[in-house]
Steps between C-alpha positions, in 0.01 A plus 500: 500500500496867346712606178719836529490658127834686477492572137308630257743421206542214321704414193363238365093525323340167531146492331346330792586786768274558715654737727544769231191673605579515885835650411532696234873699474458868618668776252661580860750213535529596879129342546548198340713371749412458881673741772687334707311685820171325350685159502583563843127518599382218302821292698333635853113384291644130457653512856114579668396261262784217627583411106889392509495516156547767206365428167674793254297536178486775219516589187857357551577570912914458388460822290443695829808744479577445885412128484746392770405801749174261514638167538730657746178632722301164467803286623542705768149436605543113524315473148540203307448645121339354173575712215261474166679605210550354102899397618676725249718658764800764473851338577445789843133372614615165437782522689335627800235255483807271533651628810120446658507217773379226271177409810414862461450536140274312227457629127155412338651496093209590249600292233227584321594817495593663093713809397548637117891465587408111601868394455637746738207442762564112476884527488509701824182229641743201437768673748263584744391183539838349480627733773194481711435165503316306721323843636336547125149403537342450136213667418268456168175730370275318293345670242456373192362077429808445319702412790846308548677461856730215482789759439411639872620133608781545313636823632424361844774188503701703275589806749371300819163734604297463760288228418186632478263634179274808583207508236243792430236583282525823307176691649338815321522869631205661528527675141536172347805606314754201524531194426357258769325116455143511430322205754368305239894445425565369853443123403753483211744693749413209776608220254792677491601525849400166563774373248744739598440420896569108382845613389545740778401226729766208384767784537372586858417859418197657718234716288281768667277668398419897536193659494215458270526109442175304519436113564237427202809615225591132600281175449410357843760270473788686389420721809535217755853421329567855495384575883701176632836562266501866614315543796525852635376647138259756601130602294551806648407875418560747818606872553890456489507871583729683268634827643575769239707756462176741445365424853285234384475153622310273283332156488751407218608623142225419324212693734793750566230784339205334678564378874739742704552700800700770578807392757469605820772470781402325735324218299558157530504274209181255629268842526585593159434128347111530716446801315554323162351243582151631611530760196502202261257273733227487246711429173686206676154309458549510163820428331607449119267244392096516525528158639726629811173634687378137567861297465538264815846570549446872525267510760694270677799731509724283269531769201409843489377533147769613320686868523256738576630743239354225260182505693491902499506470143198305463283744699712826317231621289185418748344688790706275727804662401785605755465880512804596756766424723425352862 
């Protein structure tokens, strides 16, 4: 798995954003958007690395001004392509990601996702997922406690998505300045879930679970219903590897400022993940609660602690601090 960032521009400004460090709009518009050459090299990176698949994030990746030039390049590899994006297409992007092979294509929809023109940006959502249909994959950031999903149920019988619920927790950048779920919050947020996955569940639509989730938000017995109802969930917190547009690749958004390397040719995706790894050996026997140190399940490898941007912050201000980049 490895993300290609091919934008840097996004119109939308959701509080919770935590890639707004990591890619911060140059005056230059030219750099905010990847060359296609570089795309080239990170297609011949994800062939050494024998990843069929290419994950398009930005800032909004449909706002790159030779979109289609990309899509073009990847298909012609043999890529199958996932595209992350808040679904408020164009009538033009949307109608090329309609003339895309419909085995080739998925479309991870940020519903959480918020503009100051909302009605426009949910006007032009409702097509999209119309149109697109069954390839729409729902997405949804939690952020705040105050949180409703049944309408995500809704829109999926209503425009007949892909039956599936991707969940994540809104994590903290490194400067701490958006909006993200504070750990002690993580119980009331499990209630949640658990009544939502109920409903979700009679309707026979799948919840997963992206990074950052960890098994004590849940009482012991809501997790066994949890783990058997949806059983490929995932406590998981890994270097995705996101490749930016600035030469970077990084752990993920959130430790975009703190764990990177410079790209290389010749890399391959599993040497770049060791590096990581090792670089944050020591902080992964923590995690975001004191308690994590001496939890059963986490020394038995069934959750990692928590996001480890969490976990950074606890340590931010001692001498254990993260100094540099791997």
């Amino acid at each position: 798995m490895a993300n290609l960032i091919i934008s840097r521009v996004c119109n939308i400004d959701c509080d919770y954003c935590f890639a707004r460090e990591a890619l911060r709009p140059s005056p230059n518009s030219s750099e905010n958007y990847v060359a296609p050459d570089t795309f080239e090299t990170w297609l011949d990176f994800l062939d050494r690395s024998n990843i069929d698949e290419i994950r398009l994030l930005g800032g909004e990746p449909t706002h790159h001004p030779q979109f289609g030039l990309l899509l073009e390049r990847s298909l012609e590899r043999g890529k199958k392509i996932l595209l992350f994006s808040h679904g408020g297409f164009s009538e033009e992007i949307l109608g090329l990601l309609e003339s895309l092979p419909d085995e080739r294509l998925r479309v991870m929809v940020n519903i959480s996702a918020r503009s100051s023109r909302g009605n426009r940006l949910q006007k032009r959502r409702r097509i999209t997922l119309k149109r697109l249909g069954s390839r729409v994959i729902l997405g949804y950031t939690i952020a705040h406690t105050d949180l409703h999903l049944e309408s995500l149920l809704k829109l999926i019988d209503r425009f007949s998505l892909c039956r599936v619920i991707r969940l994540g927790l809104a994590q903290p950048v490194w400067e701490g300045s958006n909006t993200y779920l504070h750990p002690k919050q993580y119980p009331i947020i499990g209630r949640k879930i658990i009544e939502f996955g109920k409903m979700a569940k009679d309707m026979d639509i799948k919840i997963e679970f992206d990074c950052g989730f960890v098994p004590c938000m849940f009482s012991s017995q809501d997790r066994e219903w949890l783990e058997q109802a949806f059983p490929n969930l995932g406590w998981h917190c890994n270097p995705v590897l996101d490749l930016n547009i600035d030469g970077r690749s990084f752990h993920c958004f959130p430790l975009a400022q703190k764990s990177f390397v410079y790209f290389q040719d010749g890399q391959k995706a599993d040497q770049i993940r060791a590096q990581m790894t090792e670089s944050l050996r020591l902080y992964r026997i923590a995690g975001i609660y004191p308690e994590c140190s001496h939890c059963s399940l986490k020394a038995k490898g069934n959750c990692p602690g928590g996001c480890m941007s969490l976990t950074l912050c606890r340590y931010r201000e001692t001498d254990l601090a993260i100094r540099c980049s791997v």
